[in-house]
C-alpha positions in Angstrom: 20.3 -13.9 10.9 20.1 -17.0 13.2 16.7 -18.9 12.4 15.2 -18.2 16.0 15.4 -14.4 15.4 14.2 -14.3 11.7 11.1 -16.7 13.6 10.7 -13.7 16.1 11.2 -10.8 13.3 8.5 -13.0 11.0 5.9 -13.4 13.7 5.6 -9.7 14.5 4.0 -9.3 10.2 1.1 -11.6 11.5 0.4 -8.8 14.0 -3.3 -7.6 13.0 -3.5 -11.0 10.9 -3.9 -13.0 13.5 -1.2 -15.2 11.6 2.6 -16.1 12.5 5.6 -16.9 10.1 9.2 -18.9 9.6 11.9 -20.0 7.6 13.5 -22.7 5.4 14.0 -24.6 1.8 17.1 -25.3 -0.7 17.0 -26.0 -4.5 19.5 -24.4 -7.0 20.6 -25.4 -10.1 21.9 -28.3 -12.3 23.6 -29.3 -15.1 21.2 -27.5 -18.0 18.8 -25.9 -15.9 16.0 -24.1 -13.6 12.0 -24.5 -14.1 11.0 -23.9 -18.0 14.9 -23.0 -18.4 15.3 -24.3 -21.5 16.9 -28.1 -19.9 14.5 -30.4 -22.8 15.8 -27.0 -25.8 19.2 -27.2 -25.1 19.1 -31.3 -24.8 17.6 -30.8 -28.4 19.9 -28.7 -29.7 22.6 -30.4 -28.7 21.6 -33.8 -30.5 21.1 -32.0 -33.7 24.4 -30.7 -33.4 26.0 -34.8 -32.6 24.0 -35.8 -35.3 25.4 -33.0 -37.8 28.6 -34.6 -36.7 28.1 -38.5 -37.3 29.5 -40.2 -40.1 28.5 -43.1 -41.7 28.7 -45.9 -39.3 28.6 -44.2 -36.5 26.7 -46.4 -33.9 23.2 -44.7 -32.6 22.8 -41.7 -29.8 21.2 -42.9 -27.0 18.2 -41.3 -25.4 17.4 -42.1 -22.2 15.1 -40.4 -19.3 13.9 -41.9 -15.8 9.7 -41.6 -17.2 8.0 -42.7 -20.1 6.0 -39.7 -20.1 9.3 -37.5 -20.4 10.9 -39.9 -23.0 8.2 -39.0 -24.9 7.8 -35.2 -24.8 11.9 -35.6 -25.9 11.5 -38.4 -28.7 8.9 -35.7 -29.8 10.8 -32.9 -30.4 13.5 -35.2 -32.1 11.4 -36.8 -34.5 10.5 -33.1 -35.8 14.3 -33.2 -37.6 15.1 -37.0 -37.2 12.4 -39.4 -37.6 14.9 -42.2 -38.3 14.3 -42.5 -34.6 13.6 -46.2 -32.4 12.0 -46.3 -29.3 12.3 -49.2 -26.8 9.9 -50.3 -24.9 5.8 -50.3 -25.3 4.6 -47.7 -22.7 4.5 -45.2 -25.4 1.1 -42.4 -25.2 2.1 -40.6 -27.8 0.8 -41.7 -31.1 4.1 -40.7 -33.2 6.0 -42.2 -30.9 4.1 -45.4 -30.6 4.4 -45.9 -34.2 8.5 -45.9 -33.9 8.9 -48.7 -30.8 11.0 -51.6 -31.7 8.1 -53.5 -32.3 6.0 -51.5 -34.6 8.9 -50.3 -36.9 10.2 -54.6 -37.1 6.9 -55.4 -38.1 6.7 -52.2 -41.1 10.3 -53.8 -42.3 10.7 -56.2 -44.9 10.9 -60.2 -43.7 14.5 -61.1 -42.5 15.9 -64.2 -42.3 15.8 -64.9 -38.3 16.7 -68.5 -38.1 18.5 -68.5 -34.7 15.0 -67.3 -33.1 12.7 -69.6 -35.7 14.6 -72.9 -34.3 14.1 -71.4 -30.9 10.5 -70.8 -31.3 9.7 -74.3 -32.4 11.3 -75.6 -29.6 9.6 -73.2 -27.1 6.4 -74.5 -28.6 7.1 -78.4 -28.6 8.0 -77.6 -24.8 4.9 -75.7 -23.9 2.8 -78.4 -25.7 4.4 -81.2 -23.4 4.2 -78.9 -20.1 0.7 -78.5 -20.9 0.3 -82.2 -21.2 2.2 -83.1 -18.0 -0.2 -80.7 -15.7 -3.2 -82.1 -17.2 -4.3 -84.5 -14.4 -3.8 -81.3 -12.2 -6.2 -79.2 -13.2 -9.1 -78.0 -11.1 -12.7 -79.6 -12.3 -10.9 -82.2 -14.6 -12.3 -85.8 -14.1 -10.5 -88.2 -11.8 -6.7 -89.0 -13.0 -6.4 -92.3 -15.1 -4.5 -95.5 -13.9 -2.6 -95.3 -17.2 -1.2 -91.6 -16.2 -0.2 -93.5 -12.7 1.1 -96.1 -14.8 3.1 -93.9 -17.4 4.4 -91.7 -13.9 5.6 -95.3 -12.3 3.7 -95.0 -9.7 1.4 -98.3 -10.7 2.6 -101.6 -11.9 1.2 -102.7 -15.8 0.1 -105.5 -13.9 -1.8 -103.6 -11.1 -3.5 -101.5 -14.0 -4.4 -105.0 -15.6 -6.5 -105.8 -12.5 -8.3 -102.5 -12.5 -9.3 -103.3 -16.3 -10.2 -106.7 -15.7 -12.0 -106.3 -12.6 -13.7 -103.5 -14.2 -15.6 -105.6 -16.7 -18.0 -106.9 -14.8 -19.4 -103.8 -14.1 -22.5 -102.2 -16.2 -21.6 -98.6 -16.8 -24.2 -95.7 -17.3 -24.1 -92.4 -19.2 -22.4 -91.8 -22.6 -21.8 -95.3 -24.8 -18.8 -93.3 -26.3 -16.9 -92.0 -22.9 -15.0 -94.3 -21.7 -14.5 -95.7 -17.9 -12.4 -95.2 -15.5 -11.7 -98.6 -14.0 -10.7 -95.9 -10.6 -13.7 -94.8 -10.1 -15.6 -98.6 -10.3 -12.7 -100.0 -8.0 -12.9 -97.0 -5.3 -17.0 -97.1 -5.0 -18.2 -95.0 -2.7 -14.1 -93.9 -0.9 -14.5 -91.6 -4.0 -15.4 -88.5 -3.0 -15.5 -85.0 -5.4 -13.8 -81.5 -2.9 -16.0 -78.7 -2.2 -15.0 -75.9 -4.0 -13.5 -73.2 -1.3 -15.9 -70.3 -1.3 -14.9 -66.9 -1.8 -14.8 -64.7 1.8 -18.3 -62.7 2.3 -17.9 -59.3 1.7 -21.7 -58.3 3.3 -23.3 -56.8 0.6 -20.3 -53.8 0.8 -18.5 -52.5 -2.4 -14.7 -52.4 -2.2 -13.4 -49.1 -0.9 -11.3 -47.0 -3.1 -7.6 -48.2 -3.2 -5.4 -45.7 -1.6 -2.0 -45.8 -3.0 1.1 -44.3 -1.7 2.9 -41.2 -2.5 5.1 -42.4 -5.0 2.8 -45.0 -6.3 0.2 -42.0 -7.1 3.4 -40.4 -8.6 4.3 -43.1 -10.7 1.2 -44.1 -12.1 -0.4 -40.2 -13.0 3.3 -39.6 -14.5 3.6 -42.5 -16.3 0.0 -42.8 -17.5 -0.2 -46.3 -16.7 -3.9 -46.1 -15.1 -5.9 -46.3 -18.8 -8.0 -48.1 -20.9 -5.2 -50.3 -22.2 -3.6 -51.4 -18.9 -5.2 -54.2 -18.4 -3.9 -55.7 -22.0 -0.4 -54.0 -21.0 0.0 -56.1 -17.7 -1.7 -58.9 -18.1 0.7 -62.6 -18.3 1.2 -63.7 -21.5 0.6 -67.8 -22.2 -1.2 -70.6 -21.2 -2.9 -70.4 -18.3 -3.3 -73.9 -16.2 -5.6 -73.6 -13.1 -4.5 -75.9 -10.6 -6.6 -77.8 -8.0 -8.2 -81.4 -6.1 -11.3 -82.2 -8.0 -11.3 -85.7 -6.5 -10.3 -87.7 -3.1 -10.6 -90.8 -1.2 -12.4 -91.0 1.9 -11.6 -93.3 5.1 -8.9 -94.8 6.1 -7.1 -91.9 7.9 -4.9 -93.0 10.4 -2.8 -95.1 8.1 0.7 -94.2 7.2 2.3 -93.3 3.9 4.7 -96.3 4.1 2.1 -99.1 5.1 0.4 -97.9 1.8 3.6 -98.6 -0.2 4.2 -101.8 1.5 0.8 -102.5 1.1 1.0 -102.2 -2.9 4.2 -103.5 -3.5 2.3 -106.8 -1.9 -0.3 -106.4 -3.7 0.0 -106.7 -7.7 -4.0 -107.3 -8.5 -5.3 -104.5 -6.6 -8.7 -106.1 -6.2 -7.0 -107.8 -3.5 -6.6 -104.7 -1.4 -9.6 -104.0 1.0 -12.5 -101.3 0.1 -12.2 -99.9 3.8 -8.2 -98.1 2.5 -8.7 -97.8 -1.2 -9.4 -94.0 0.2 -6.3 -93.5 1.7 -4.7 -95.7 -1.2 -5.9 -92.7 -3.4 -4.5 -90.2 -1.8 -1.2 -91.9 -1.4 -0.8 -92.6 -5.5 -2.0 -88.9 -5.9 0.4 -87.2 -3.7 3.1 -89.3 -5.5 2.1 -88.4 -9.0 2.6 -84.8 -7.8 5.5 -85.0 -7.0 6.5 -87.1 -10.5 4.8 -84.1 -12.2 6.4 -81.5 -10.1 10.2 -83.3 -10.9 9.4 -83.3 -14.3 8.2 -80.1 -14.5 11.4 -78.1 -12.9 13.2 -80.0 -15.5 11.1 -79.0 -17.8 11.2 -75.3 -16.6 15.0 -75.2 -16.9 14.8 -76.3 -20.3 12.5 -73.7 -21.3 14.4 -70.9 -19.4 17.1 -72.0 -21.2 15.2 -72.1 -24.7 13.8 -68.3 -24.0 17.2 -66.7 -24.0 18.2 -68.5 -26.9 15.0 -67.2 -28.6 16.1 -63.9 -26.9 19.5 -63.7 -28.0 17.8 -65.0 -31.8 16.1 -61.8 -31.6 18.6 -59.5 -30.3 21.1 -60.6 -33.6 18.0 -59.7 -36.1 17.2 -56.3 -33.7 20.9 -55.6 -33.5 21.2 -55.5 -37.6 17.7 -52.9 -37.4 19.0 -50.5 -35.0 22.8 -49.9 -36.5 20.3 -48.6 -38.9 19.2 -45.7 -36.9 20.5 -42.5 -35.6 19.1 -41.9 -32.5 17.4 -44.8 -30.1 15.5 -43.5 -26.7 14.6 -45.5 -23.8 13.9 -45.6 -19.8 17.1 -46.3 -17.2 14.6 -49.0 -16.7 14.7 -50.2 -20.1 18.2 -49.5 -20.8 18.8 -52.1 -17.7 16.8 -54.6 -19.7 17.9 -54.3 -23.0 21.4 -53.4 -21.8 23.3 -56.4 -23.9 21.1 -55.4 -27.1 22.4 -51.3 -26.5 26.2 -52.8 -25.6 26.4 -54.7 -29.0 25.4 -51.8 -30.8 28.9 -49.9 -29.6 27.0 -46.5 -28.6 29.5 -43.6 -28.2 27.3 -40.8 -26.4 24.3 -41.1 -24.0 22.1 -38.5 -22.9 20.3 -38.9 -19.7 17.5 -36.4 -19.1 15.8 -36.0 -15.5 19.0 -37.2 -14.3 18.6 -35.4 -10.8 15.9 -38.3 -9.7 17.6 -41.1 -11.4 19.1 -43.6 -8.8 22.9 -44.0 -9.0 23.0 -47.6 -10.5 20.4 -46.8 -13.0 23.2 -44.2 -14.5 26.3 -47.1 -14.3 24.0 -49.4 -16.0 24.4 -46.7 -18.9 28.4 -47.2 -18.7 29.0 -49.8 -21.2 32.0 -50.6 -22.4 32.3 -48.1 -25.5 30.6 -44.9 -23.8 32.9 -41.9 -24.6 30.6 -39.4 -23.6 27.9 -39.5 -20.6 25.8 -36.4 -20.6 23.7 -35.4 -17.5 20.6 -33.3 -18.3 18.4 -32.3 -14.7 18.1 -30.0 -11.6 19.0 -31.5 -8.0 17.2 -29.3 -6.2 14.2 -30.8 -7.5 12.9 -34.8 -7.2 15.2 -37.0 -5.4 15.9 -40.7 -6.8 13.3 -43.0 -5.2 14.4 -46.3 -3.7 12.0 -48.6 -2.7 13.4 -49.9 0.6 12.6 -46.2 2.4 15.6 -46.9 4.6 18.2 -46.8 2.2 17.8 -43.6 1.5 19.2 -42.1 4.3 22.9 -42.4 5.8 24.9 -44.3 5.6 23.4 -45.4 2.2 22.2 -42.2 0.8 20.8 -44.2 -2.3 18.7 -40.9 -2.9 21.4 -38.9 -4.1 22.1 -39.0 -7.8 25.1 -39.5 -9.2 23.8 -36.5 -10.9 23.6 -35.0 -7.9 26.8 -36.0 -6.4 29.0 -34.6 -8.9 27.9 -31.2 -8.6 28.6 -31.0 -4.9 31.9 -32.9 -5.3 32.8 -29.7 -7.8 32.5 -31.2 -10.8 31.8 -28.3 -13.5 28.8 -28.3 -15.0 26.4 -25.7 -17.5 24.0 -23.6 -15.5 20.7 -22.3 -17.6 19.7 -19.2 -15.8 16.3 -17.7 -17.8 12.9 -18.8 -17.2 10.3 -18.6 -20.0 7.3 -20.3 -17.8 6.1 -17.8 -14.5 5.3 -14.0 -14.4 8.2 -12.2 -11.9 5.8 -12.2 -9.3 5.8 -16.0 -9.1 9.2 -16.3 -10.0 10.5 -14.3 -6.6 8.8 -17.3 -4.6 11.8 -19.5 -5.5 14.6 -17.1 -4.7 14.9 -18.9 -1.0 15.9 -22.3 -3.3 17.6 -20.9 -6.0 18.8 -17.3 -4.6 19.2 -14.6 -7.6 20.6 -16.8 -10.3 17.5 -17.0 -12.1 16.4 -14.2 -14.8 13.5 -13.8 -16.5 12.8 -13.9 -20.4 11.4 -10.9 -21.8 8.1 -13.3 -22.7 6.9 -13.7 -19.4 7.3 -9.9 -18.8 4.9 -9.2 -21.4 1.1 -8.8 -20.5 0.1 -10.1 -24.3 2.0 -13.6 -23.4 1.2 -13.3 -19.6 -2.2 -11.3 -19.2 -3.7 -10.7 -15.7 -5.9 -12.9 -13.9 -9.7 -13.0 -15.2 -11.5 -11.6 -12.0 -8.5 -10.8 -9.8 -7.5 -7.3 -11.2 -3.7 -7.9 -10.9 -3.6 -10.1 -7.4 -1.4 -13.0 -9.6 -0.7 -14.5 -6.0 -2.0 -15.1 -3.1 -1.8 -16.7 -0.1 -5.3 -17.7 1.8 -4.3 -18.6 5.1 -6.8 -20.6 7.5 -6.5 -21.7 10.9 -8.9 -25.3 9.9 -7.7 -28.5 11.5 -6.7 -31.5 9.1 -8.1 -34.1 9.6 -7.1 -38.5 8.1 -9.3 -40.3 6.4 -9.5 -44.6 6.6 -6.2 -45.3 4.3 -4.9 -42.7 7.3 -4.1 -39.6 4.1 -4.1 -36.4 5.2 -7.4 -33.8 3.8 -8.6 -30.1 5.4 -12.1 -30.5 4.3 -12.3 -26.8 4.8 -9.8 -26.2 2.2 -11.1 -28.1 0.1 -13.5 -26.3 0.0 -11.9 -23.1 -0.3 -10.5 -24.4 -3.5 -13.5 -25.5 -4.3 -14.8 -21.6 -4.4 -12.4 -20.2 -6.0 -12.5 -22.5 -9.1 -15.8 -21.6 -9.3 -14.9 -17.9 -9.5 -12.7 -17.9 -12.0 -14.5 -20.2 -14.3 -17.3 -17.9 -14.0 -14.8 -15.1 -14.8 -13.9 -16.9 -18.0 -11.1 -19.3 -17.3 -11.0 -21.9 -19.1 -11.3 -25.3 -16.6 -8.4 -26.6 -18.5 -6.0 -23.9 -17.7 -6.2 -25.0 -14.1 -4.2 -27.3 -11.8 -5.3 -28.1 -8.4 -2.0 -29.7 -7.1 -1.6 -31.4 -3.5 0.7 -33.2 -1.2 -1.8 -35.5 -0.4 -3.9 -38.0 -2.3 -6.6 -38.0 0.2 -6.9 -34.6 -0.4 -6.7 -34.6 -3.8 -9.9 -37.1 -3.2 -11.8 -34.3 -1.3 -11.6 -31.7 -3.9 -12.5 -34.1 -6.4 -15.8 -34.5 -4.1 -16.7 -30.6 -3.5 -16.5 -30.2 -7.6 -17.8 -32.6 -8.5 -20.8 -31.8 -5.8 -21.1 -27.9 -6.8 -24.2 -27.7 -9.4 -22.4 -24.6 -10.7 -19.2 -26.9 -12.0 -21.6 -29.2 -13.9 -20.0 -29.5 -17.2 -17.5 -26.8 -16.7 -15.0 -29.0 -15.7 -13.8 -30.8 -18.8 -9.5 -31.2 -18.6 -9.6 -29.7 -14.8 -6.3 -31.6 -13.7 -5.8 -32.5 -9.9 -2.8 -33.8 -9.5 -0.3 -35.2 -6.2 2.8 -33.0 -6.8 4.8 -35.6 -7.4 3.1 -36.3 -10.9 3.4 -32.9 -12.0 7.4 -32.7 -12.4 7.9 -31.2 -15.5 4.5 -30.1 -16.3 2.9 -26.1 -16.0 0.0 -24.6 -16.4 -1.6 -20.8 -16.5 -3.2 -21.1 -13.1 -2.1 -23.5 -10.2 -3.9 -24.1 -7.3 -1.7 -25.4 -4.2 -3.5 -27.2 -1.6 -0.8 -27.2 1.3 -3.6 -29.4 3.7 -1.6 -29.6 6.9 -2.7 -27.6 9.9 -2.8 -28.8 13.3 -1.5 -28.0 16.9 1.1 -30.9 17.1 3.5 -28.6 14.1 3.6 -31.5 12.0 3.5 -30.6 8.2 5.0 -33.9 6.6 5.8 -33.5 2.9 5.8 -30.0 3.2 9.3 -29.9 4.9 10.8 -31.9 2.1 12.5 -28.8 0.4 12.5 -30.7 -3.4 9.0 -31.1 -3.1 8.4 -27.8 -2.1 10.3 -26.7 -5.4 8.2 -28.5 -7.6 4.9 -26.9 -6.2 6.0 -23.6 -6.5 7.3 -23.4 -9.9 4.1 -24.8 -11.8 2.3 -21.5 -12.3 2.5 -19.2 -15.4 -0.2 -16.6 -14.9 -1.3 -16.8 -11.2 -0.7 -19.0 -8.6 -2.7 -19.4 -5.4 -1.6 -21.3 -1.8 -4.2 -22.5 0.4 -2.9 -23.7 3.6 -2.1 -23.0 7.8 0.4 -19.9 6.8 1.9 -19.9 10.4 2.2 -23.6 10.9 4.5 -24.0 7.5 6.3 -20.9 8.5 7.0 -21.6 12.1 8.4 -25.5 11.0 10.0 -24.7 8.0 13.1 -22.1 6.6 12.0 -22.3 3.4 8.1 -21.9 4.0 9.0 -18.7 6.5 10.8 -17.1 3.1 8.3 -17.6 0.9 5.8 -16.3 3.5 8.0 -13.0 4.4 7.7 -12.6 0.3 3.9 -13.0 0.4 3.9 -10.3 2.9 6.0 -7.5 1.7 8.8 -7.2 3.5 11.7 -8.6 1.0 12.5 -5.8 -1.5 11.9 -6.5 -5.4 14.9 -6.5 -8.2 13.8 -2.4 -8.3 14.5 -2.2 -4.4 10.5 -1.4 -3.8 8.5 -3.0 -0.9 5.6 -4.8 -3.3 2.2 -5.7 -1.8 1.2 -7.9 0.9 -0.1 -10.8 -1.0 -1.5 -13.2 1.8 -4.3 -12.6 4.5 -7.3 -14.6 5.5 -9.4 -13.9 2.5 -8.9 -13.6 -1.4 -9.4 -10.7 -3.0 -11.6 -10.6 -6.2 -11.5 -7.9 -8.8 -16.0 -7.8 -10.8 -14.3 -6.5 -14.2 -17.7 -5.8 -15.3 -18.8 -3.7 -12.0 -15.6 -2.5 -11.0 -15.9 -3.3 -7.8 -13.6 -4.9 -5.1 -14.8 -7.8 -3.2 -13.2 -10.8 -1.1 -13.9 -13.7 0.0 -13.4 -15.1 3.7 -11.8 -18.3 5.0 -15.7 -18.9 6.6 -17.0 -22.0 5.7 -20.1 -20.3 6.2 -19.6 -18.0 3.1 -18.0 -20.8 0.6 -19.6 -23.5 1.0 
């Protein structure tokens, strides 16, 4: 069927709605898997099987997955049968886990002898200590710079120092007997002059808005955990901090040059001789010159440290080398892999195993190549996240740096292991991802069972449903989409089904949009009824939720407006993720005829909601989308609904 008749054939089931539908989406399979297909099981199993197989000296597997918080779930299900397990890197939340990074496990070890890095050290240190000496006359509310610094810098004669000293004696000097003087300050008088501190800009009495990050930024950061009470320990900078800055000028003097200064000085070897009216600009001029002896030195100094930091790196790397031969199985980031790779390539590893391997950019999988790889093992589903590249015009032609390698293969032909049975979503939810994955995905007798899968508390046996509304969208200041109405919509029906029993931590509210994850945080956090009944109530972007699932999900589709733009909604990998979160009920908020009539994928899953595609059994099931929810009063047995009316939710 051509997609402007299956939009005509669709809009005629809205008839008596008041609604309209269309199609469109992809996602399939992957080497290892569909949603809860067993991908993390069969990875598992297959390590225990290389690791029945190893003989002594056989260098470690590798583990390695594109998030910390996946590396983890993985490393966790291996330590169960291996904990003779290392993992790189510190981002660990997991407090097993934590306990096996590099770091922790070097420290539990015996002392080794770690000479090449002990020499290296000392010398980091000396070199730090004379750094820190060098910017000394730079730092910000220090006292005014000594002669003998200009005279150590070359910037001042011995004999042009010796006629600051001895012109200085004559002077009587107040404050502290103990401090001495600065002959400077007695030969500049008043041309000295102390900078005004630059104030900070006004802000007028306003707090600072809430930061509105982007898509993939809210992505990373709820997947990776990094937003917690140890981040700001995690990121901080290491090392001495120096602040920089002018304490202290001359004054007057302004229109004379740079080079009538040096003239005037190399004339000039007791500087008492040297008017009051430019000692000001004479200031300046030796000031701006010991900069720039400092800043010479320094970048020679840098060098030298650079230089001193991977011999102190490569010290390290020999004694780590020796520690992980020890160990049978090693996990890591690709992120971490491309750091440590010269560590990983000395240890000689034989296999690698890349998990979530569909969103992990091309060179991120080549940086695993080393030298002795044998075998490369691809773990993931395409049809879910794409890689991410940070320049946003890369990914599309001619550089495509979105496509996996992963990816890439598959279409190219390349054979690869399909995992066809789903242990995670009741039938009912499952058939919403047959327009991405078609019929190759079958259900495991679990999920079929009402004592693993029971109904939903409230909503007799309406597992899913779509609640269609005609509300306008609307941007908020960081310019993120929200429906206030449908947040509020949401908002209702949480309230429902906790009331019904459901436990607040068994639901996901799951958006597109962080500014409308923002508003439903608002209307629960307003409803009196939610007080305290909201402990472990996750709202999530979809993005952060690859890989996750929970009994009920919540989908807050947001877009719904009369120029047919729905944005993320018509990226099909996205789209996959959404709907394949759900165990026990799943629930879609959102402008039914708008998705439909801009999207293939979107008019499939609507014609499901409706009826009209045939089950496994060849029945017509029930319509399961209209502009109200049905509710189910288990105690009354009585059949109510709710209405998309502001009016009767909020």
């Amino acid at each position: 069927m051509r997609h402007n008749e299956s939009s005509q054939s669709l809009s005629q089931l809205f008839k008596g709605h008041q609604a309209a539908v269309r199609p469109r989406i992809l996602w399939k399979r992957c080497v290892c898997a569909k949603p809860q297909s067993g991908k993390t099981y069969v990875s598992v199993e297959a390590i225990k099987l290389m690791l029945a197989n190893t003989g002594y000296g056989d260098p470690p597997i590798i583990l390695t997955c594109q998030t910390n918080h996946a590396l983890d779930q993985l490393l966790r299900h291996v330590y169960d049968f291996e904990p003779e397990l290392v993992r790189l890197g510190g981002r660990s939340k997991d407090p097993v886990i934590k306990k096996r990074t590099l770091f922790e496990v070097r420290e539990a070890m015996p002392k080794t002898s770690r000479n090449a890095s002990r020499s290296a050290n000392m010398a980091l240190k000396a070199k730090t200590i004379a750094m820190l000496e060098l910017l000394e006359p730079l730092k910000s509310n220090s006292e005014l710079i000594s002669h003998h610094v200009f005279k150590k810098l070359g910037v001042l004669l011995e004999t042009q120092c010796e006629s600051l000293e001895k012109g200085d004696e004559g002077w009587v000097h107040h404050g502290d007997a103990n401090e001495s003087p600065n002959p400077l300050k007695s030969w500049l008088g008043k041309a000295l002059v102390k900078v005004k501190p630059r104030a900070a800009p006004p802000d007028f009495g306003f707090e600072y808005e809430e930061l509105d990050l982007s898509f993939e930024e809210v992505k990373e950061q709820d997947a990776e955990g990094i937003i917690g009470e140890d981040d700001d320990a995690l990121e901080e900078l290491k090392g001495d901090f120096v602040p920089l800055g002018s304490t202290w000028t001359g004054s007057g003097a302004d229109g004379i040059s740079a080079s009538a200064i040096a003239s005037l000085l190399r004339q000039n070897k007791d500087l008492g001789n040297i008017k009051p009216a430019v000692r000001g600009a004479v200031l300046r001029y030796l000031m701006r010159q010991a900069r720039g002896k400092i800043l010479e030195q320094f970048r020679t100094d840098a060098v030298d440290y650079a230089n001193g930091v991977v011999q102190r790196k490569l010290g390290n790397w020999e004694a780590d080398a020796a520690l992980l031969k020890t160990m049978k199985v090693i996990g890591m980031t690709t992120t971490g892999f491309s750091k440590y790779r010269g560590l990983l390539a000395k240890l000689a590893p034989k296999v690698v195993l890349i998990e979530e391997a569909g969103e992990t950019l091309e060179a991120a999988v080549i940086a695993t190549c080393v030298e002795s790889l044998q075998q490369l093992i691809l773990v993931g589903d395409h049809k879910q996240f794409r890689p991410h590249c940070h320049v946003s015009r890369l990914e599309g032609p001619p550089w495509n740096m979105n496509v996996s390698l992963f990816e890439r293969l598959i279409m190219n032909g390349m054979d690869f292991n399909l995992l066809r049975r789903q242990r995670r979503m009741i039938p009912r939810i499952r058939r919403l991802l047959s327009p991405i994955y078609g019929d190759v995905i079958t259900d495991h007798p679990v999920v079929l069972s009402e004592e693993h899968r029971p109904p939903v508390p409230g909503m007799t046996k309406t597992s899913t449903w779509f609640w269609t509304h005609d509300f306008p969208e609307g941007r908020d200041a960081q310019m993120s989409s929200y429906n206030m109405a449908e947040a509020e919509m949401i908002g209702a029906t949480v309230l429902y089904l906790v009331l019904n029993g459901v436990q607040a931590k068994d639901i996901t509210i799951l958006t597109f949009y962080n500014g409308q994850r923002r508003k439903i945080n608002q209307v629960l956090r307003k409803n009196p009824n939610l007080v305290d009944r909201l402990m472990g109530l996750k709202t999530p972007t979809v993005d952060s939720y690859q890989g996750e699932e929970n009994a009920f999900v919540l989908l807050s589709l947001v877009r719904s407006n009369l120029n047919k733009k729905i944005g993320f909604l018509s990226i099909d990998n996205r789209v996959c993720v959404a709907l394949s979160r759900a165990q026990r009920g799943f629930y879609l908020f959102g402008n039914a005829q708008l998705v439909a009539s801009e999207s293939k994928t979107w008019a499939a899953v609507v014609s499901i909601m409706f009826g009209v595609v045939p089950d496994e059994n060849g029945k017509s099931p029930p319509r399961r989308i209209g502009y109200h929810l049905p509710l189910y009063c288990e105690k009354h047995k009585r059949r109510s609904w709710i209405e998309s009316k502001l009016k009767d939710i909020i």
